[in-house]
C-alpha positions in Angstrom: 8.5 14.2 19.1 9.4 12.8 15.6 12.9 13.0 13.9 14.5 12.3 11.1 15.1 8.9 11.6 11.0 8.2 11.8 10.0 10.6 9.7 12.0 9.5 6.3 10.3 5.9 6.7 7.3 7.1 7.1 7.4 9.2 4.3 9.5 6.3 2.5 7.2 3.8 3.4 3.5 5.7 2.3 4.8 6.8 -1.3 6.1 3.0 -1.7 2.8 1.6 -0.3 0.5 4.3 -2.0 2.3 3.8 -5.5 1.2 -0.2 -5.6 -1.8 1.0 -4.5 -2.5 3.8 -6.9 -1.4 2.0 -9.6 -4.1 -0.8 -9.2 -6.7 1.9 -9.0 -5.3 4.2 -12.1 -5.7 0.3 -13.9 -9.6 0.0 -13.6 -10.1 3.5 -14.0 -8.3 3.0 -17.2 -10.4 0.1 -18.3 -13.6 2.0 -17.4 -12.6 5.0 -19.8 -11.3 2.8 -22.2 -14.0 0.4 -23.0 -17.6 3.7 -21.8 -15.7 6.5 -21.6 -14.3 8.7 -19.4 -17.2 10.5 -18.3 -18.7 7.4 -16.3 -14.7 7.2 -15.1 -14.6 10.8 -13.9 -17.9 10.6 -12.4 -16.6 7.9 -10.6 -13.2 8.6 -9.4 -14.6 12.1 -8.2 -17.4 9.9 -6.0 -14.7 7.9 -4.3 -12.9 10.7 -3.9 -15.3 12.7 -2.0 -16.5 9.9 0.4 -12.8 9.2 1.3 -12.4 12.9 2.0 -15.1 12.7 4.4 -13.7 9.7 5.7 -10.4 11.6 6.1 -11.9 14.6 8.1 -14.3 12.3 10.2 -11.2 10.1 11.5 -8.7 13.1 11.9 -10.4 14.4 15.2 -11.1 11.6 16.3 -7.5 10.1 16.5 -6.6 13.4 18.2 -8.4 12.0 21.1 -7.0 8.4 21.2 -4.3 8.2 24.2 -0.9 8.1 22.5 0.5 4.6 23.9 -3.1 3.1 23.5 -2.8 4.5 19.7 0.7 2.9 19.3 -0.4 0.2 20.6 -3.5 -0.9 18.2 -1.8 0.6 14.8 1.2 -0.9 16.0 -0.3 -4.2 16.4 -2.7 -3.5 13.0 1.1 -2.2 11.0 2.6 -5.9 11.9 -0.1 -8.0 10.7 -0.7 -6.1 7.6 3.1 -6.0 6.9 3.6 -9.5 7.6 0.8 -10.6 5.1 2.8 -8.2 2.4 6.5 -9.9 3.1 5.0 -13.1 2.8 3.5 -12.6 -0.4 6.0 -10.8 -1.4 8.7 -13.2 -0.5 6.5 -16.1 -2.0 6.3 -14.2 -5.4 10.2 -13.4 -5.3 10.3 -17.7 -5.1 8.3 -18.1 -7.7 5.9 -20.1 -5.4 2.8 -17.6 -6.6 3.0 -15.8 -9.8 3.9 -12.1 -10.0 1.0 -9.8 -10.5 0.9 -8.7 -14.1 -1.4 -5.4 -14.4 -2.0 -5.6 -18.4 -3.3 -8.9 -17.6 -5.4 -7.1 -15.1 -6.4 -4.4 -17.4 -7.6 -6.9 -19.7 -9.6 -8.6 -16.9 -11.1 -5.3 -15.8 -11.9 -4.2 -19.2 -13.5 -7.8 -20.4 -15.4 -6.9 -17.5 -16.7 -3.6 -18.2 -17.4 -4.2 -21.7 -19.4 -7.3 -20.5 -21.4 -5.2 -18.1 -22.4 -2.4 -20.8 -23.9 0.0 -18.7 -22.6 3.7 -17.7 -23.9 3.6 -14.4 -22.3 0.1 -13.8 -18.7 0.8 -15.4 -18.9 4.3 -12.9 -19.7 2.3 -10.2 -16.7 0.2 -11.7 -14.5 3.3 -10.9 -16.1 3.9 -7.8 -15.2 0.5 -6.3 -11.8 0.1 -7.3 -10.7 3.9 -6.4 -12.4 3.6 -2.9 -11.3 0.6 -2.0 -7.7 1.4 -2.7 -8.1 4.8 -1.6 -8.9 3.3 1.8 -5.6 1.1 2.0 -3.5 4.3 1.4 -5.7 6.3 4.4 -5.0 3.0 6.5 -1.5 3.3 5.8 -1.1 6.9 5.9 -2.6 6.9 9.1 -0.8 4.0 10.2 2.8 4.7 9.8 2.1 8.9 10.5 -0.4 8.7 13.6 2.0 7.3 16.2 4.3 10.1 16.4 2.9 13.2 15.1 3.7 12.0 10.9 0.6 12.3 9.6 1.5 15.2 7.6 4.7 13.9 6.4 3.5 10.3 5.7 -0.1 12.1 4.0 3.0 14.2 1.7 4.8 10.8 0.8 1.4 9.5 -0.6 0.8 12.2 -2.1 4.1 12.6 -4.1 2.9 8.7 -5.2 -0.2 10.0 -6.5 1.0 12.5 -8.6 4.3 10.4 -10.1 1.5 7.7 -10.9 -0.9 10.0 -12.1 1.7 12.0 -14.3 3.0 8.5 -16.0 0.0 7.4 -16.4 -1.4 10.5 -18.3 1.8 10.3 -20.7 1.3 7.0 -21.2 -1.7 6.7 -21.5 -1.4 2.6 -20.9 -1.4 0.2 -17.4 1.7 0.9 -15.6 3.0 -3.0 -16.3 6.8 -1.6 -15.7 6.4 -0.7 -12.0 8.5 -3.2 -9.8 5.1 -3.9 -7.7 6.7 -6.9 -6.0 9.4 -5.6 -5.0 7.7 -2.1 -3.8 5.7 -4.9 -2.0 8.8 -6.3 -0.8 10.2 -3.1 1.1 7.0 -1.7 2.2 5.9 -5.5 4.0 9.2 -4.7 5.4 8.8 -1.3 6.8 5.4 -2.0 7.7 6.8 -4.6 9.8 8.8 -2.7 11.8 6.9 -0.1 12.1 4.4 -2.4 13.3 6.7 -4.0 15.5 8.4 -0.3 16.8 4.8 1.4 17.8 3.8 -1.9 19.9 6.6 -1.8 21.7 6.4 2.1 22.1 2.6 1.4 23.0 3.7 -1.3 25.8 6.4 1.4 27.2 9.2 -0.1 26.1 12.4 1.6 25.6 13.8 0.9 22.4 17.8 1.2 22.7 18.9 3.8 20.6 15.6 5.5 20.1 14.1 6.2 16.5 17.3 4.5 15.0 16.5 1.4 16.2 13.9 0.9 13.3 16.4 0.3 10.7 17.8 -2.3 13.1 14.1 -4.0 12.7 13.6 -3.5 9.4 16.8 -5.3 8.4 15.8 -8.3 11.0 12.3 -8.3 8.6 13.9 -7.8 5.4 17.1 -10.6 6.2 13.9 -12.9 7.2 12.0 -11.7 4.3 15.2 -12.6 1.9 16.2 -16.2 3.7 12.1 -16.9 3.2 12.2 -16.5 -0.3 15.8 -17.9 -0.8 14.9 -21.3 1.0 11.5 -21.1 -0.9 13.5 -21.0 -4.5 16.0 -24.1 -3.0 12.7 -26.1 -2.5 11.2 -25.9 -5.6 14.7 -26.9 -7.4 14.5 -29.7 -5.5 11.4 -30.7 -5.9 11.6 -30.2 -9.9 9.6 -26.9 -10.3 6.5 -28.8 -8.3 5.7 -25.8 -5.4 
């Protein structure tokens, strides 16, 4: 039975997750409008958006008949590699090892792009692309972190809370979302993916965690002190190597 203590990371951990994701996706759907309009954009979006509704009401059932532990187990297992590969980046960018990802920049990739492909049918399938393919990460996440304790509804709730902030800003704006703090967002959710990926292993090997649901704080902060002394001794590298990574 979930509680608090679960349920406000999971809910914590898909709006955080689902805003970098969004954000990517509002970017190219940006571009398409931009450069061919936004009736190949619309057409577009609304495609993705009905083949991941399907894909939404196909998997819901059928994780209903997945034994709990054996659940816990595989997400749990899926969670820690894909929040490992986050934290690393993450902690790499923070180091200045890789660079940080600049959306204009990728808005002006996406719309050189489009412009260069100078079709309707290619810029919606433009749209198409990047929306599902996003769209995907947030279901893989939403399912993730909600599935192994009965959080699918608050976790599918935290995403969408991200998709309307995003959507809202990005309406009023009108512009790519350059301001969002993507790498740290990317930061705290590698984190929290982590130990949630590390929390529903254990649950799906029968371990008993001591103190319960609390002890997921106690392995996020192991992830995001690792996370932190990655980057920091990353940073002291480069200094003394003269800027050379």
């Amino acid at each position: 039975m979930s509680t608090w203590a679960t349920a406000a990371p999971a809910i914590g951990s898909a709006f955080a997750a689902s805003v970098v994701e969004i954000v990517e996706a509002f970017t190219i759907v940006l571009a398409v409008g931009t450069v061919r309009g936004w009736r190949p954009a619309f057409a577009g979006t609304a495609a993705a958006l009905a083949v991941l509704t399907l894909i939404v009401a196909t998997l819901g059932p059928l994780i209903d008949r997945v034994p709990l532990h054996a659940l816990q187990l595989v997400i749990g297992v899926l969670l820690l590699l894909f929040g490992l590969s986050w934290l690393r980046k993450a902690s790499l960018r923070a180091a200045g090892v890789i660079p940080l990802h600049d959306e204009d920049a990728a808005f002006g990739a996406e719309t050189e792009g489009v412009r260069k492909a100078g079709r309707d049918w290619v810029a919606g399938m433009t749209a198409f692309k990047g929306v599902l393919l996003e769209g995907l990460e947030v279901v893989f996440i939403v399912i993730a972190v909600g599935a192994g304790r009965g959080l699918l509804w608050p976790a599918a709730a935290g995403a969408g809370a991200a998709a309307l902030m995003v959507l809202a800003v990005g309406l009023a704006v009108h512009r790519p979302l350059a301001r969002v703090p993507e790498n740290t967002l990317k930061f705290g959710v590698g984190v929290m993916l982590a130990a949630f990926g590390v929390f529903w292993t254990g649950e799906g090997l029968g371990a008993e965690w001591p103190g319960g649901d609390l002890s997921l704080f106690g392995i996020a902060a192991v992830f995001l002190i690792t996370g932190l002394g990655v980057a920091g001794l990353a940073r002291r590298r480069i200094a003394g190597t003269g800027g050379a990574a």
